[in-house]
C-alpha positions in Angstrom: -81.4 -30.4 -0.4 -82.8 -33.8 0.2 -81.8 -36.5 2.0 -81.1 -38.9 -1.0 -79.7 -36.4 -3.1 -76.9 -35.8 -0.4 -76.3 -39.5 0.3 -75.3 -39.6 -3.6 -73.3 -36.7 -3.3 -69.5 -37.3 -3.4 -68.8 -35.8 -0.3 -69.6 -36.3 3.6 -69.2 -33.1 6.1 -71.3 -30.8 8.3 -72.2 -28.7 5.1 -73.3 -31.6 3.1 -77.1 -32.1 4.8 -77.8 -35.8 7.0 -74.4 -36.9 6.1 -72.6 -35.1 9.1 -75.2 -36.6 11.1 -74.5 -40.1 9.7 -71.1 -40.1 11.5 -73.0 -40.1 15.2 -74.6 -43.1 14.5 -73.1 -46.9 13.7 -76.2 -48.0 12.3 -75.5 -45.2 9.4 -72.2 -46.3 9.1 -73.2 -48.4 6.1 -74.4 -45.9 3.7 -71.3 -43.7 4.8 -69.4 -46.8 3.9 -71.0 -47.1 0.3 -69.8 -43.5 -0.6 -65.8 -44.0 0.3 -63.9 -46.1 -2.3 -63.2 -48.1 0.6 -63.5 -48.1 3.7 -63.2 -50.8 6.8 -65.4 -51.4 9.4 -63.3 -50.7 12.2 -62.9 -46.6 10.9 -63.9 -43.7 12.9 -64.5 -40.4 11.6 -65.9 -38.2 13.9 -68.8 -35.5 13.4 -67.4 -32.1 12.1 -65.1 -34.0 9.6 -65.2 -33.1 5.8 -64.5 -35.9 2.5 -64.1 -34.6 -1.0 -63.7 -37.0 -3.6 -65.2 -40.1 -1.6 -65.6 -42.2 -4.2 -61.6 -42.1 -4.4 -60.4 -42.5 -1.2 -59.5 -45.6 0.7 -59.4 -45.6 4.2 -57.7 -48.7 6.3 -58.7 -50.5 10.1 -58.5 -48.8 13.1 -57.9 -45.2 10.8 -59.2 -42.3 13.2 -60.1 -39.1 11.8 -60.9 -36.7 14.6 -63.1 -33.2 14.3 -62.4 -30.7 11.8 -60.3 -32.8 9.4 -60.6 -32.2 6.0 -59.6 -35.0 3.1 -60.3 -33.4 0.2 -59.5 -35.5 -3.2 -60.3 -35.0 -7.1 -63.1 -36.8 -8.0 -62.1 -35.7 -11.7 -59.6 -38.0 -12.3 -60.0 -41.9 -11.1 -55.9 -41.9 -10.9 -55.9 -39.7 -8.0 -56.4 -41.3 -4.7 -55.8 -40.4 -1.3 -54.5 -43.9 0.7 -54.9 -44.2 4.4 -53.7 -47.5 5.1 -53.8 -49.3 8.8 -53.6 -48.0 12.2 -53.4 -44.3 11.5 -54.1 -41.4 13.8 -55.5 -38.5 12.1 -55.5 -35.5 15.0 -58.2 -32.6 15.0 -57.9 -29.7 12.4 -55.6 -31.8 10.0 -56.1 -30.5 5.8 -55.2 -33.2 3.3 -55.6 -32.4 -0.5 -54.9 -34.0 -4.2 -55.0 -30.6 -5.6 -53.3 -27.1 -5.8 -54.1 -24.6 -8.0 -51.9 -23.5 -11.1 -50.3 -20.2 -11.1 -48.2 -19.8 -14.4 -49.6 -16.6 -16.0 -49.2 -13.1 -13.8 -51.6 -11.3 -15.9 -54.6 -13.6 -15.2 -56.5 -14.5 -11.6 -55.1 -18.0 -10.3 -58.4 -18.9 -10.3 -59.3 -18.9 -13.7 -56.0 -21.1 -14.3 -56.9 -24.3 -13.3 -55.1 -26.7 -11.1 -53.1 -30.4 -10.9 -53.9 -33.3 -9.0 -51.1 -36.1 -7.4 -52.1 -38.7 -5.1 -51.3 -39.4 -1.2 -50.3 -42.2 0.9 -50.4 -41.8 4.1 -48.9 -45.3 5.6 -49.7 -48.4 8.1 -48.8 -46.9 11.5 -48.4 -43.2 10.9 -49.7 -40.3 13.0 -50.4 -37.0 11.6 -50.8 -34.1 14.7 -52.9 -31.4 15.3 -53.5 -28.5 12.4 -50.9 -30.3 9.9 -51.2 -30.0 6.1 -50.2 -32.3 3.2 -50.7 -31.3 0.1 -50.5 -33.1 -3.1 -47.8 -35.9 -4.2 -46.7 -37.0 -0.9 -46.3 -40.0 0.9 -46.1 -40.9 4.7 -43.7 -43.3 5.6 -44.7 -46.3 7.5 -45.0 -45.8 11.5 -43.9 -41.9 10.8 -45.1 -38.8 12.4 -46.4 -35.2 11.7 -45.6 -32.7 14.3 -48.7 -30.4 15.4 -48.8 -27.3 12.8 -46.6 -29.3 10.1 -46.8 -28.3 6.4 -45.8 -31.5 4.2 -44.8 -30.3 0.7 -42.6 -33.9 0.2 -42.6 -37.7 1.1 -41.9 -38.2 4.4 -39.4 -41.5 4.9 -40.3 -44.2 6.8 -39.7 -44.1 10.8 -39.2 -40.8 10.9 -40.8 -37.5 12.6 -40.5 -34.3 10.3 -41.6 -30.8 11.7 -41.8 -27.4 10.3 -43.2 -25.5 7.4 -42.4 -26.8 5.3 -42.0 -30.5 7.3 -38.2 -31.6 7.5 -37.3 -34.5 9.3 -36.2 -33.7 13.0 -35.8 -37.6 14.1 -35.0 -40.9 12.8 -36.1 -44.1 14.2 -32.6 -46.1 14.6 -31.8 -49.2 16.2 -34.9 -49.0 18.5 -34.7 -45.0 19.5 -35.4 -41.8 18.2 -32.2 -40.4 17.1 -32.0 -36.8 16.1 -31.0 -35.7 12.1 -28.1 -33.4 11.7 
């Protein structure tokens, strides 16, 4: 592959060739920059780190994506976006994806039965921990967290910390603390 036709690609990861290479370097930080929807200045994604979908995701300051991570959104469908706003903590290992395939018919292979898309929010202040999922649909609430190993299947409230597969919210931020949910 060359290096121009990867730069077009919609994608950026240690499989797609030169672009894994472009996250080491700030001064390539500009052409990585052109192939994200959006993407501010301030953003770190580190080398090992996969995008599908670039052209529809949006990524906000100070978002960290550490090693491993895998965003991976349908570049299909324009409607579908993956939204990382401000100040958000993306931890090693985390898998974040639009899709999930369709399985509606026993008698033929899943993967000849296509798939549906939703968009994700993950919100201003949130941190999402080591080797979490969220999968299609979902939103993180604002200043909310992940536990480490976490599968999110729904929306996650604001100020809260959710746990589990699938996630359910352990803690509450009340009145200044962490309070525990019954």
């Amino acid at each position: 592959m060359n290096l121009f036709k990867s730069i077009k690609e919609d994608r950026i990861g240690p499989d797609i060739f030169w672009t894994h290479w472009m996250l080491r370097f700030k001064w390539s930080h500009k052409l990585i920059r052109k192939k994200i929807g959006e993407f501010h200045e301030s953003v770190e994604i580190r080398p090992y780190s996969t995008i599908v979908g670039t052209k529809n995701v949006k990524l906000g300051k100070n978002v960290v994506i550490r090693s491993g991570t895998q965003i991976h959104c349908n570049s299909n469908d324009s409607d579908v976006k993956i939204i990382v706003e401000d100040d958000v903590l993306i931890a090693p290992n985390v898998f974040i994806t639009t899709n999930n395939h369709l399985y509606k018919n026993i008698e033929t292979p899943i993967i000849f039965q296509g798939g549906e898309s939703d968009s994700i929010i993950i919100k201003t202040g949130s941190w999402i921990g080591v080797n979490s999922v969220i999968l299609k649909g979902t939103i993180i609430g604002k200043n909310s967290v992940v536990a480490a190993g976490s599968i999110v299947t729904r929306s996650v409230p604001d100020y809260s910390l959710v746990a589990g597969v699938p996630a359910k919210i352990i803690k509450k931020f009340i009145d200044g603390e962490w309070r525990d949910v019954k």
